[in-house]
C-alpha positions in Angstrom: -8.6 9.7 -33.9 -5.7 7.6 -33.0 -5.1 7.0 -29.1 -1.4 6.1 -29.0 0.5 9.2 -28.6 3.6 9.4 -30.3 5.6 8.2 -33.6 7.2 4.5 -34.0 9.8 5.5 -32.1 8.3 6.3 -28.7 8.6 3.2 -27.3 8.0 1.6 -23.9 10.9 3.6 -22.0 8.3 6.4 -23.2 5.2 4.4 -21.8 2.5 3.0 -23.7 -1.3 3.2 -23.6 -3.1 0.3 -22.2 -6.6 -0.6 -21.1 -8.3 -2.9 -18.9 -11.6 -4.0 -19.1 -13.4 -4.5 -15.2 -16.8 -5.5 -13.7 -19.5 -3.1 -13.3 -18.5 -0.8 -10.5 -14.4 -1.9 -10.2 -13.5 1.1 -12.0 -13.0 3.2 -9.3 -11.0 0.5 -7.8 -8.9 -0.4 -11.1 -8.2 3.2 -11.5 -6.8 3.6 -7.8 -4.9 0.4 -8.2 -3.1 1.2 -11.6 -2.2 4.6 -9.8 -0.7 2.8 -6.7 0.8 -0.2 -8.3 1.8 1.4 -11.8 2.5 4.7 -11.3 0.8 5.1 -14.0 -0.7 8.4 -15.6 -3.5 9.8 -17.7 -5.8 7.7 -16.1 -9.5 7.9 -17.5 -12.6 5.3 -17.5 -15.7 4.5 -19.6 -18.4 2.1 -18.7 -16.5 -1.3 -18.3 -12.7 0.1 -19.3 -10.0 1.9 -17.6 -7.6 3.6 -19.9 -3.9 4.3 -18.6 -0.3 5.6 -19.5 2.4 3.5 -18.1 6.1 2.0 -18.0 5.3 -1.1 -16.5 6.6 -4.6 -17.9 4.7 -7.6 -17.9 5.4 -8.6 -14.2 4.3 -5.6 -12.6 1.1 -5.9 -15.1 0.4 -9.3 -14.0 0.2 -8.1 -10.6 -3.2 -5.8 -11.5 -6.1 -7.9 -9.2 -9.4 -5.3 -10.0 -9.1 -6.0 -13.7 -10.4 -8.5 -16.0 -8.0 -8.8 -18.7 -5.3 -6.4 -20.2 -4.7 -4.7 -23.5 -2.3 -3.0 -25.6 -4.5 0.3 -27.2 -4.2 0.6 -30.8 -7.3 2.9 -31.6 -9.8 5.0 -29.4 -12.5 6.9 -31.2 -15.8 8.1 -31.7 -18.8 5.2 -32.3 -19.8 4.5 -36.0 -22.9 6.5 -37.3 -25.5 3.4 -38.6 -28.7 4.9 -38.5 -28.7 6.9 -41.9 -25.5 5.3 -43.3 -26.0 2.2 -45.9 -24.0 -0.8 -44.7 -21.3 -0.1 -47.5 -20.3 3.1 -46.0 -20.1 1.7 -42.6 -17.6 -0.7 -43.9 -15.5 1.5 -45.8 -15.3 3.2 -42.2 -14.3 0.5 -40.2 -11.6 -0.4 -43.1 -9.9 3.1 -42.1 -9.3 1.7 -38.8 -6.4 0.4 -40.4 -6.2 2.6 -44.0 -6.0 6.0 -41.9 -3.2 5.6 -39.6 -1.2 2.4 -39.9 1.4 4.0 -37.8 -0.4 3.5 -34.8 -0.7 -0.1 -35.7 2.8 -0.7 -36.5 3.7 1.4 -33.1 1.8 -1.1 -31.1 3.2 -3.9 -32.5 6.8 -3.0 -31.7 5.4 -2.2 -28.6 3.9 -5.6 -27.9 7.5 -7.6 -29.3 9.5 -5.5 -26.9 7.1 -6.3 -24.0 7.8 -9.9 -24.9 11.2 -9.9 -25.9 12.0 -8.1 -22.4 9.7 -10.7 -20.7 12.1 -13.8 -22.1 15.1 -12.1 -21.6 14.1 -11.9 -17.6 13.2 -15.4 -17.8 17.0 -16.0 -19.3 18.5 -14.0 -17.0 17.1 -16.1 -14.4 17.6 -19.6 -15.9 21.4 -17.9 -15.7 21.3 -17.0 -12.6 20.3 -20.3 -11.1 22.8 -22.3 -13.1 26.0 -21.1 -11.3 24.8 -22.4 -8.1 24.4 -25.7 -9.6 27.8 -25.3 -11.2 29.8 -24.6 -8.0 27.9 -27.2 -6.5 29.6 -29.5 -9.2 32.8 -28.0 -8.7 32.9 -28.8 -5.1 32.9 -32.1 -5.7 35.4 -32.2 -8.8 37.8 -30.7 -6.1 37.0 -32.8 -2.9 37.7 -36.1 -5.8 41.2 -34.2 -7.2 42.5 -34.1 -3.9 42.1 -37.8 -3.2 43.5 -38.5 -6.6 46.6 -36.0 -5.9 47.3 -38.2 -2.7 47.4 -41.3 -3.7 49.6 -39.9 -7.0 52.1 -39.1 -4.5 52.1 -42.2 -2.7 52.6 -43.9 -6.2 56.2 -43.6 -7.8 57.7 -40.9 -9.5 57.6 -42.9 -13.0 54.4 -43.8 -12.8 53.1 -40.1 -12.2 55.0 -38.9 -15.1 53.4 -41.1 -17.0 49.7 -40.4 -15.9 50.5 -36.8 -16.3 51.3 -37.6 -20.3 48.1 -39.4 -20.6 46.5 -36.9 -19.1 48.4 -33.6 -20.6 47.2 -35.8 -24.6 43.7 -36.5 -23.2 43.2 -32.5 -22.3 44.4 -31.9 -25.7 42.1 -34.1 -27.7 39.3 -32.7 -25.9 39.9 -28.9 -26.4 39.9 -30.0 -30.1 36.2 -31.9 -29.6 34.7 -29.0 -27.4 36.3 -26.4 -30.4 34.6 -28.2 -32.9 31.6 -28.5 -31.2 31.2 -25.2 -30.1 31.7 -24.5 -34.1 29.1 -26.8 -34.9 26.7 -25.2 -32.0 27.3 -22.0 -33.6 25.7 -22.7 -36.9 22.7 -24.4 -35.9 22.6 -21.2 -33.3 23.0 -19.4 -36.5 20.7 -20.8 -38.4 18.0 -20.5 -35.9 18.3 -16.9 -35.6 17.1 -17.1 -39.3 14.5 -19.0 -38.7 13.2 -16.9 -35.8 13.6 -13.6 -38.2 12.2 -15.2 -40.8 9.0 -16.4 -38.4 8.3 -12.7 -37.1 8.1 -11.7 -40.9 5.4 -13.9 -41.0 3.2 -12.1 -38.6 -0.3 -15.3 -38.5 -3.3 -12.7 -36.9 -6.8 -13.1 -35.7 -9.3 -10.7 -35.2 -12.3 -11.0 -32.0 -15.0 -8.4 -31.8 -17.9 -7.3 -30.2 -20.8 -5.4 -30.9 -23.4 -3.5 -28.6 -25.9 -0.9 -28.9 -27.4 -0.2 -32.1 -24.2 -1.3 -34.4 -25.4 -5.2 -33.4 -28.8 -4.5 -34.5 -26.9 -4.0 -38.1 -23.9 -6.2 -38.2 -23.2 -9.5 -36.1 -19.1 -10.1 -34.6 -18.3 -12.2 -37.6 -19.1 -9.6 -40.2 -17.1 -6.8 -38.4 -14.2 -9.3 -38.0 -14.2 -10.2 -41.7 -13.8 -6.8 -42.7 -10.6 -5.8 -40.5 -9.3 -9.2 -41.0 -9.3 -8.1 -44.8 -8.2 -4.6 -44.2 -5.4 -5.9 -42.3 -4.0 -8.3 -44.9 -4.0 -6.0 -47.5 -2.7 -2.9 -45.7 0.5 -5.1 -43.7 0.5 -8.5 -45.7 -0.1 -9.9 -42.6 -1.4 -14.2 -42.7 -5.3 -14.9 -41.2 -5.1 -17.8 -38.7 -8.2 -18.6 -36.4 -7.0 -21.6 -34.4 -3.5 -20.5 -33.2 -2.5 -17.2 -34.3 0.7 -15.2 -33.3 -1.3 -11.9 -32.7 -4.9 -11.4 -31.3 -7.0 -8.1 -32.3 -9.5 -7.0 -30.1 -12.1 -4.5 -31.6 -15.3 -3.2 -29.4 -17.5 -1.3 -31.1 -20.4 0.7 -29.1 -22.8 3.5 -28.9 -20.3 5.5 -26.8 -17.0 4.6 -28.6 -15.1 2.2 -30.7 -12.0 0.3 -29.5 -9.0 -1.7 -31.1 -6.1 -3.2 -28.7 -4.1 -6.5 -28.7 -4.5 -8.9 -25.5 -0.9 -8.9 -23.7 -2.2 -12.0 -21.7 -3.9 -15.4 -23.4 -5.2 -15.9 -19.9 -7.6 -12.8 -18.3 -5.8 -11.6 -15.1 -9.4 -12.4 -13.6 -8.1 -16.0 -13.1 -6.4 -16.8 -10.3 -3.5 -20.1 -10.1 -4.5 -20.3 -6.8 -8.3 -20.7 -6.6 -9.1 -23.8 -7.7 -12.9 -23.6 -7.1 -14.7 -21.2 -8.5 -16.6 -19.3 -6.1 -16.9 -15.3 -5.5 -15.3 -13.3 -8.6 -11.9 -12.9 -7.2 -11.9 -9.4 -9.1 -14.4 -8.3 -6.7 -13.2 -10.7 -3.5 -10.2 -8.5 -3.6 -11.8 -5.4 -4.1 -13.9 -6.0 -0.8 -10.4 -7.0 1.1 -9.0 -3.7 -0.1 -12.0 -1.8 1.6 -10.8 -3.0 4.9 -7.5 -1.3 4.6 -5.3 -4.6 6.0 -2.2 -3.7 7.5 0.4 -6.2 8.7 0.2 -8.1 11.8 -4.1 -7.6 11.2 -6.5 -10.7 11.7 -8.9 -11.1 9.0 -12.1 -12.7 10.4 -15.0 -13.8 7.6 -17.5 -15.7 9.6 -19.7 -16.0 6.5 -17.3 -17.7 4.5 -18.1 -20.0 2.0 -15.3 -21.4 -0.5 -13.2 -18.5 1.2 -12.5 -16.0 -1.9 -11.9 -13.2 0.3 -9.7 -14.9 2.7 -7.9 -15.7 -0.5 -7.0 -12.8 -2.0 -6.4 -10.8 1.1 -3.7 -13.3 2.3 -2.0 -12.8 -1.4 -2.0 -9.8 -1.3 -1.2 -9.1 2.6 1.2 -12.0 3.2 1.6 -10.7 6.4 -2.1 -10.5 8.0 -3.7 -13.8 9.5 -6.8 -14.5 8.3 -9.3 -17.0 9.5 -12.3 -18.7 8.1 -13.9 -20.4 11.2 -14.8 -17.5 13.5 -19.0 -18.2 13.5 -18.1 -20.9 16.0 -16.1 -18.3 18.8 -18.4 -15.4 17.6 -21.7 -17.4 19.0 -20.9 -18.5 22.2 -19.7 -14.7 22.8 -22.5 -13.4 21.4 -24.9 -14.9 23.9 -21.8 -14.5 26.9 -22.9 -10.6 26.5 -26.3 -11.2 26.6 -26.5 -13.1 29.5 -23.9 -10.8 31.3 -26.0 -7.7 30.1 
């Protein structure tokens, strides 16, 4: 019943199973896109999910435009039974969401840290990377001020640099001795907050969000559903309930077509755009009606019935290189009726 394939050791260098939940009708559209932008493999869809096999890390997953939000798949499997079944047995089933296989849990979670852990290294990398500049910037100028000092040394007597050079030569010395010990000290507290950080991801703080549909909401309401895997879970893993700001979110659907469990990789849904800041069309389906129109670069866009311009939005994001333009009612009129009164 499990959906991730593999042990705890096939990690994401293997790929790992995701799903994406999308608007009525953006499957198709979610499905081509994970293909094109993901390479991704053993695509399938249900009603409202796309599931999908990929390598991807989190900044080629933030790129996905046709999907709502994104999730890590812990569990795929058939609906619950409920209407012969008392409400105990129901329970003790959805408890072996998490009894049966806690392999696939634990998989997903190492999956999930490494997705994370290789996200903030990137960001390191590039914090790195744009600290040399500044450094040589700084080193420029050290130089251009040495060489002044160097001259007027030598227009200064040959005592007096000796002297300088002795005051300098101690000075160097006392502060190799500051920087050692400080680099010491830096190296404990580094130390010590390594600990700390191991000791943190021991202490794993979860929450669980559901949601019921079909006949299994006629029977049981979100809250009841969640308070039984939140138990299961802290009795199986050990792992520390926490509703207001948890380390790890649990998603659970349950249905009359399946039942699904996955972790959130984003807090945010990928639905919501930085750069529209009015609300307007649903930019999952603005930039599914851009991609109809096959933009190529160098095209002009034209939307004469714009209104807060979602489309024109997300066709310029995605095809930097296109023109797009929001005001054509005003040329396309006075053409229209050029024709007519040429005609």
């Amino acid at each position: 019943m499990a959906a991730v394939p593999g042990g705890r050791r096939s990690g994401l260098a293997a790929g790992a199973r995701f799903f994406c939940t999308a608007g009525r009708g953006l499957e198709p559209f979610l499905m081509r896109e994970v293909r094109s932008r993901l390479a991704a493999t053993q695509v399938e869809y249900i009603s409202g999910k796309v599931f999908f096999t990929t390598c991807s890390d989190l900044n080629m997953l933030k790129k996905l435009k046709s999907a709502e939000r994104l999730f890590l798949l812990i569990k795929k499997q058939l609906p619950f039974n409920v209407s012969s079944v008392s409400k105990g047995k129901i329970f003790n089933e959805m408890q072996r969401l998490t009894n049966d296989d806690p392999e696939s849990w634990l998989n997903a979670i190492s999956i999930w840290k490494n997705l994370l852990e290789l996200d903030a290294k990137k960001v390191k990398l590039s914090q790195k990377n744009a600290n040399p500049l500044k450094r040589k910037v700084g080193e420029n100028d050290i130089i251009a001020k040495k060489l002044k000092t160097e001259r007027m040394q030598e227009i200064q007597e040959k005592k007096e640099c000796q002297l300088e050079k002795q005051i300098e030569e101690e000075t160097l010395e006392q502060g190799n001795f500051t920087t050692k010990r400080d680099k010491s000290q830096e190296e404990l507290q580094n130390g010590g907050a390594e600990a700390v950080d191991t000791h943190n991801q021991n202490d794993l703080t979860f929450r669980v969000s559901c949601r019921c549909s079909g006949a299994i909401a006629k029977t049981f309401t979100a809250q009841e559903v969640g308070r039984v895997i939140g138990i299961a879970l802290m009795k199986q893993f050990g792992w520390k309930a926490d509703l207001r700001n948890p380390n790890l979110e649990i998603f659970i659907h349950l249905s009359d077509i399946y039942s699904v469990v996955g972790i959130p990789v984003f807090r945010v849904p990928l639905a919501s755009r930085a750069y529209i800041k009015t609300a307007g069309l649903r930019s999952t389906v603005a930039w599914a009606m851009a991609s109809l129109a096959e933009i190529k670069a160098g095209a002009v866009v034209l939307d004469p019935m714009c209104g807060l311009g979602t489309i024109l939005l997300e066709a310029a994001k995605e095809w930097p290189n296109c023109h797009c333009l929001q005001k054509v009612s005003i040329l396309l009129f006075p053409i229209f009726h050029l024709g007519k009164s040429l005609s």
